[in-house]
C-alpha positions as CSV (number, residue, x, y, z in Angstrom):
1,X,-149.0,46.5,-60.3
2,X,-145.2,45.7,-59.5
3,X,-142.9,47.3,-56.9
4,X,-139.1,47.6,-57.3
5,X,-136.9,45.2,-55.8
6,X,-135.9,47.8,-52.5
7,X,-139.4,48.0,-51.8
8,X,-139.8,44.1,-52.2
9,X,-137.2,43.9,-49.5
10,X,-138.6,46.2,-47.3
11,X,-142.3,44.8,-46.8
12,X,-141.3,40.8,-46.7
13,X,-138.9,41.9,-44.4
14,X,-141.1,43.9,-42.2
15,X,-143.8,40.7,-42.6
16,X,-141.4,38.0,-41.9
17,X,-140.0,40.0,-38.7
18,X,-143.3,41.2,-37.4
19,X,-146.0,38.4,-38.2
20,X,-142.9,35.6,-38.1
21,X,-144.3,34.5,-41.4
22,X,-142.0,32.2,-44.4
23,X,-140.9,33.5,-47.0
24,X,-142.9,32.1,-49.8
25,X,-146.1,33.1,-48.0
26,X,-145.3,36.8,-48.0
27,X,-144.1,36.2,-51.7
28,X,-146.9,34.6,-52.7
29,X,-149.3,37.8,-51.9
30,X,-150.0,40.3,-54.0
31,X,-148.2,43.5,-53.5
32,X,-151.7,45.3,-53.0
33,X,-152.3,42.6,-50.1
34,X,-148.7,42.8,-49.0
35,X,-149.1,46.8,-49.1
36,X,-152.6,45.9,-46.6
37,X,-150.7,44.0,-43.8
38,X,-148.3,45.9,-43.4
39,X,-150.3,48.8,-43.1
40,X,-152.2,46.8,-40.9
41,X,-149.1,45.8,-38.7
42,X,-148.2,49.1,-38.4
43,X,-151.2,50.2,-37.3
44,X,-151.6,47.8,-34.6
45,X,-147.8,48.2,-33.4
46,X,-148.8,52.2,-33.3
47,X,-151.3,51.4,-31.0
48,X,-149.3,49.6,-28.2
């Protein structure tokens, strides 16, 4: 599965600002994974 460039953008940016993680390590995921943690990160920033 592949994802457009905007959404690309959208989830290594959310990552990287959220989780403070490099570039190539939210890169290097799988957008399925990627998809997870930010799902994830949402979820736990909903629950503060």
């Amino acid at each position: 599965m592949t994802c457009g460039p905007d959404v690309l953008y959208q989830e290594v940016s959310y990552l990287a600002y959220h989780l403070h993680w490099q570039l190539d390590a939210v890169l290097d995921l799988e957008h399925a994974d990627r998809r997870r943690f930010v799902r994830l990160t949402r979820d736990l920033a909903a629950q503060r």
